[in-house]
C-alpha positions as CSV (number, residue, x, y, z in Angstrom):
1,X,25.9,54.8,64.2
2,X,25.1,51.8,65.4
3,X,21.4,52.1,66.0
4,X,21.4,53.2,62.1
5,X,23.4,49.5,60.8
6,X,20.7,47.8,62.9
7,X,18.1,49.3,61.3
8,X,19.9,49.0,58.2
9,X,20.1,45.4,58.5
10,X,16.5,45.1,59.5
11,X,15.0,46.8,56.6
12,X,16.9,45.3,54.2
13,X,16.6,41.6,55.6
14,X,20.1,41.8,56.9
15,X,21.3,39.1,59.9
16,X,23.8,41.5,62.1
17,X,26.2,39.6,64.0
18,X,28.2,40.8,67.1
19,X,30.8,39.0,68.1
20,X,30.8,39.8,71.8
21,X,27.9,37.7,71.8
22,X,28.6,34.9,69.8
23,X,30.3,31.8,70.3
24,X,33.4,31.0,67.9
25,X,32.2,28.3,66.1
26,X,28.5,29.5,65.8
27,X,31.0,32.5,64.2
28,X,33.0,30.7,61.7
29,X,29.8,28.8,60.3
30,X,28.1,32.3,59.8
31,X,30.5,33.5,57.9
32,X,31.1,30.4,55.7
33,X,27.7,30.8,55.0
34,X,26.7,34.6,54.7
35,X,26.9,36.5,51.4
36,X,29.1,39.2,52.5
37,X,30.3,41.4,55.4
38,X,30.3,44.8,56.6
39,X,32.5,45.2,59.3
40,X,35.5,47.7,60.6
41,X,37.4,45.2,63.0
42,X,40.5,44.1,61.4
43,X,40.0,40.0,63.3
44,X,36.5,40.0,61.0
45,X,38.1,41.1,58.0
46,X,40.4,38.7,58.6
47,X,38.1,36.2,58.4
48,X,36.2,37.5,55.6
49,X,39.5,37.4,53.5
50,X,39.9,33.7,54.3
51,X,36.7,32.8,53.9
52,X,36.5,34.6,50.2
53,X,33.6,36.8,51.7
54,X,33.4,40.4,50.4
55,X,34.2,43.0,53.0
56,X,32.8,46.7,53.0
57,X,34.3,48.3,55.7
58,X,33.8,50.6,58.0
59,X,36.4,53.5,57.8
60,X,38.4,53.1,60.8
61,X,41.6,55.0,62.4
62,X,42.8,51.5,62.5
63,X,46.3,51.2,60.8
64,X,46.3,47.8,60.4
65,X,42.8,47.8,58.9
66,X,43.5,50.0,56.4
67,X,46.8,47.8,55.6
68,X,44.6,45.1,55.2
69,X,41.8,46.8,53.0
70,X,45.0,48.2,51.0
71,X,46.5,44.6,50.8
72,X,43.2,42.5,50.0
73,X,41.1,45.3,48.2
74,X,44.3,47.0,46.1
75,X,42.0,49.7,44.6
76,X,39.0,49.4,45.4
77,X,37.1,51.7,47.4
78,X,34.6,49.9,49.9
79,X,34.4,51.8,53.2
80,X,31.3,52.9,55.0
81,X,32.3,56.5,56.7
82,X,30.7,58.6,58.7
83,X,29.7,61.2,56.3
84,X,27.6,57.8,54.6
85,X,25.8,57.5,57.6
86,X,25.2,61.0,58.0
87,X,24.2,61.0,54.4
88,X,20.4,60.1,52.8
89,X,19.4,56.4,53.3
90,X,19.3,56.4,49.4
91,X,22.9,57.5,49.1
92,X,24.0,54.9,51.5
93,X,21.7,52.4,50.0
94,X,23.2,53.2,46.3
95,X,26.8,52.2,47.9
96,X,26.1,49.0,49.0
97,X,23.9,48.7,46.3
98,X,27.3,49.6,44.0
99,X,29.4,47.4,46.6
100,X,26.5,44.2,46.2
101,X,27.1,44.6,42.3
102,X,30.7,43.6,42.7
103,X,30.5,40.7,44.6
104,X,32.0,38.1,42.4
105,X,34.2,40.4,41.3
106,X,35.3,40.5,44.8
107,X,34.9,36.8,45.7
108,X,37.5,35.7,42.9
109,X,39.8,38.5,43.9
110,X,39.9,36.9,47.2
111,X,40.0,33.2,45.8
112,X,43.5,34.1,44.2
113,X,45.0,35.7,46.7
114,X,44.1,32.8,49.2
115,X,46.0,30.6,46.6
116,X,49.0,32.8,46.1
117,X,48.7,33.2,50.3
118,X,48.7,29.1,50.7
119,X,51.6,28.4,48.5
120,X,53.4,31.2,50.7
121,X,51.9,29.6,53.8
122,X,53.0,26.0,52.4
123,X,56.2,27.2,51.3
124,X,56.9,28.9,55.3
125,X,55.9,25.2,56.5
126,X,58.3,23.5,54.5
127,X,61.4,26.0,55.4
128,X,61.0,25.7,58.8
129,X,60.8,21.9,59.1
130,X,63.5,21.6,57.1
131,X,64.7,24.0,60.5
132,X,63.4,21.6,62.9
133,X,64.2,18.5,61.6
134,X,67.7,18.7,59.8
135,X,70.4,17.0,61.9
């Protein structure tokens, strides 16, 4: 599978990143920057979510992948399987075509629920100091 994504990503003028060979904040500026993701490690989509990148991911065993595509995606449907590989370059092309179409969809889907996730985030902070600090 791999071979295919990085022809994929060659014929359609498509910068793959691996993280095993790059350095953290060469990382974080590449996603700040990129249009989107495809990925199927949960620390990615991770930063994906933050970021307010859309995700397609790759259909993984991993549970706490799929709790996060479940959580950040609700019902959408963006996963790359194996069958898509194993499919025409045409079908697979025609989902992320499909996927590509609903970018901005996606990136304000993400921009709320980063804004609903910092007021949880802010509200944590303020609980526990009140923890630390009360006499």
């Amino acid at each position: 599978m791999q071979n295919y994504i990085s022809e994929f990503t060659q014929i359609n003028n498509i910068i793959e990143i691996r993280m095993d060979n790059t350095l953290p904040e060469d990382l974080i500026f590449l996603i700040k920057n990129c249009k989107f993701m495809i990925s199927g490690r949960w620390h990615f989509s991770l930063l994906s979510y933050r970021f307010c990148k859309p995700l397609m991911l790759f259909d993984t065993d991993s549970p706490k992948t799929k709790a996060l595509s479940k959580e950040i995606y609700n019902n959408y449907k963006f996963y790359l399987t194996k069958k898509d590989f194993n499919s025409s370059k045409e079908n697979l092309q025609k989902k992320i075509n499909t996927f590509l179409q609903s970018n901005k969809k996606i990136k304000r889907l993400f921009k709320l629920k980063n804004v609903n996730l910092d007021k949880k985030l802010q509200a944590q902070k303020v609980f526990f100091n009140k923890l630390i600090y009360s006499e």
